[in-house]
N, C-alpha and C positions, 0 to 999 in steps of 0.2 A: 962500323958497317953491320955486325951481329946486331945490334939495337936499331938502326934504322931497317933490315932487314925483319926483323920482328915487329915493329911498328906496321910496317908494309901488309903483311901478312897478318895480320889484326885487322887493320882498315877492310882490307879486302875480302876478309872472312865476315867482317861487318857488315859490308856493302851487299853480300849474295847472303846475308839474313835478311837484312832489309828486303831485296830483291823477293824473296823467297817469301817472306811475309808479306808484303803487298799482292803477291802471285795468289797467295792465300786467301787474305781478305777478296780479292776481286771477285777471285772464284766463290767464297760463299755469298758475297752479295749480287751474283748470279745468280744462285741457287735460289737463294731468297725471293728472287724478282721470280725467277721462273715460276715456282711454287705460287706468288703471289699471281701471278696470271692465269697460272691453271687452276688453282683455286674459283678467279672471278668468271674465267671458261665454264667448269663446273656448275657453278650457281645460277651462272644464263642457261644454262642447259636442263638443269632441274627445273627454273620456272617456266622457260619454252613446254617441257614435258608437260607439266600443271596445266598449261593455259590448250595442247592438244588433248589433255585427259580431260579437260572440262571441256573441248567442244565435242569430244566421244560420248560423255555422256548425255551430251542431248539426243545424238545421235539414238542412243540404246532408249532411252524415254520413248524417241517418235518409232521405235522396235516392236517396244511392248506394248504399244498401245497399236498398233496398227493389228499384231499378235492376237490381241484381245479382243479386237472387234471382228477380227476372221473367226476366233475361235467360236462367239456371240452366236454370230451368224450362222455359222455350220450347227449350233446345236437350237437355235429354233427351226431350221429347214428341217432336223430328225423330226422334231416334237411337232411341226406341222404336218412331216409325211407318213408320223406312225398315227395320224387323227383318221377320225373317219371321213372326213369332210375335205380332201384336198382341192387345192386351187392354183392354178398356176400362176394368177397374179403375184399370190404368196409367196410362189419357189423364186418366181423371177425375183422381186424382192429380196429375197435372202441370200441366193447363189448370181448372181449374174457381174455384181461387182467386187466379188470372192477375188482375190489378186494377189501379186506375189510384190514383198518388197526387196530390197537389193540394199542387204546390208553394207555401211561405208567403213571404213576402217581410217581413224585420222591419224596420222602417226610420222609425219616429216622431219619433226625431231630426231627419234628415235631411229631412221633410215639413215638420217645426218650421220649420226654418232656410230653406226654400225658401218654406212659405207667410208670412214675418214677415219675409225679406226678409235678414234677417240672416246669408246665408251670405256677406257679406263683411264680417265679423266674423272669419274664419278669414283671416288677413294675408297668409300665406304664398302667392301664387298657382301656385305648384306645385301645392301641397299642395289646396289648391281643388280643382283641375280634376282632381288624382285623385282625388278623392270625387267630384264629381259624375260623373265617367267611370266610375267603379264602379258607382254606384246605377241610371247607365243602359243597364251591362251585365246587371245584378241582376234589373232588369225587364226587358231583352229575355228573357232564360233563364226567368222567371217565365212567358213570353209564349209562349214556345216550346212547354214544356212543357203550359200550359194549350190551346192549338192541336192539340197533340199528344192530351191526354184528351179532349178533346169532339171530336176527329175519328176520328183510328188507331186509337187503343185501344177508344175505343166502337163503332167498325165489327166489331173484332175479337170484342167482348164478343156482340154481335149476331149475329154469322156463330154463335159455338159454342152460343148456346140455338136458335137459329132452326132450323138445319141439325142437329139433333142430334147431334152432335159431342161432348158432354157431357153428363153424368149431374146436374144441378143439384140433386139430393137425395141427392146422394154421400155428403151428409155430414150430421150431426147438429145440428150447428149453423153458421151463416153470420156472418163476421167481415168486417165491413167496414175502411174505411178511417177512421183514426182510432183502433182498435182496440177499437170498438162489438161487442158481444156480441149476436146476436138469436138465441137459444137456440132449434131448429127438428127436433122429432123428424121422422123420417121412415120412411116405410114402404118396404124394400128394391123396386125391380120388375123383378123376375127378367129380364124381355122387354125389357124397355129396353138390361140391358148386350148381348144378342144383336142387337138392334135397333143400335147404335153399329156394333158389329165387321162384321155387316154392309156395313154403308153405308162402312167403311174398305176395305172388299174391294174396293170400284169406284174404277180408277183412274183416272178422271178428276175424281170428287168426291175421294180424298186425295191428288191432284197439288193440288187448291186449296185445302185443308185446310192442306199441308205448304209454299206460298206464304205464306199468311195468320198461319200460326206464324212463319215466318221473318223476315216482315214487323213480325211485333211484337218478335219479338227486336232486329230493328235497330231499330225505335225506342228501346227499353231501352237500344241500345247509343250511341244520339245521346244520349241525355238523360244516359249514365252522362258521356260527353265534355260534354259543356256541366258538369256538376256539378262533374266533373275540375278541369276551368279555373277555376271560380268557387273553388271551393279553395285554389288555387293563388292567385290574385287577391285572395282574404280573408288569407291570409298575407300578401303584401307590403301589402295595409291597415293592417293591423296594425303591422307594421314602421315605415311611412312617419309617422303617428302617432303612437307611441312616440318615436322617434327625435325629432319636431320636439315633442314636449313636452319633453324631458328638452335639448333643446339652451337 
């Protein structure tokens, strides 16, 4: 009985190693699966990021360049209105299609993974925190900019219809932003271009004419440097990402 009782009692103690072992193994080849999923989570999510940071930076390209040809513009309207010879064909010319652009922000990915909770799913905590430290440079510059069109620039847009400063039917047709066509004949009014030049003859209405231009040119010239940096900044994105895929 002693010997079959201890036989017993062996087996049994056998049986709940087994048990116990199996329980083990199961669980780490859970672990394993899990990790291997979140892993391939992970890697879709970094190149999702990639392929929104490369169409962000188209985005900042059609920034600076839009930036650049406001800024153009604003400084030959100076150097024509500090000439002795002013013309309003000229002013119209240079200020009348003067326009605000409306920075986009691409970033679906990154929204994903902030509102699902799953940006710590990205392992690496470097690599973390420069994404989110991008995305909340991306939106301050978005922020800036937008501040910038519903204040500066819209003041500016208001000075040149209000004050006559502009010919608003200079032209044939009016092209917004976005690059909308609103096809707009117009009938020449001879007295209006006399009416501008004029009113550019009195120096203390184009001392704040030639403020107001200049003013908007620096804004052009803050937004081209904020765009600059973000540039710059989508580059080493880029990089930093790359680099910890392929490691």
């Amino acid at each position: 009985m002693k010997n079959q009782t201890g036989n017993y009692l062996k087996y049994a103690i056998g049986e709940i190693l087994l048990v116990v072992i199996g329980i083990l193994i199961a669980l780490q080849i859970n672990t394993w699966n899990t990790a291997r999923l979140d892993h391939n989570k992970e890697k879709e999510y970094l190149i999702n990021i990639l392929e929104d940071i490369k169409t962000q930076q188209q985005l900042v390209k059609d920034q600076v360049a839009h930036n650049i040809l406001m800024r153009l513009k604003c400084e030959k309207a100076i150097r024509h209105l500090n000439s002795n010879n002013i013309n309003a064909d000229s002013i119209n010319l240079y200020l009348t299609d003067i326009t605000r652009k409306t920075f986009v922000v691409s970033d679906p990915t990154f929204q994903d993974l902030k509102s699902s909770g799953n940006i710590l799913l990205i392992k690496n905590g470097d690599l973390r925190k420069k994404i989110l430290t991008f995305y909340q440079y991306l939106d301050y510059s978005a922020l800036v900019i937008q501040i910038s069109n519903e204040k500066t620039i819209a003041e500016f847009r208001d000075l040149l219809v209000k004050e006559n400063v502009v010919d608003m039917n200079y032209t044939d047709s009016l092209t917004v932003a976005g690059g909308i066509d609103f096809s707009l004949k117009t009938t020449p009014l001879l007295w209006a271009k006399k009416l501008q030049e004029d009113k550019l003859k009195n120096r203390d209405f184009l001392f704040m004419v030639l403020n107001h231009i200049g003013q908007r040119g620096r804004t052009s010239s803050v937004n081209l440097d904020l765009m600059k940096r973000m540039e710059l900044r989508i580059e080493n994105m880029q990089r930093d990402i790359e680099n910890y895929l392929n490691s």
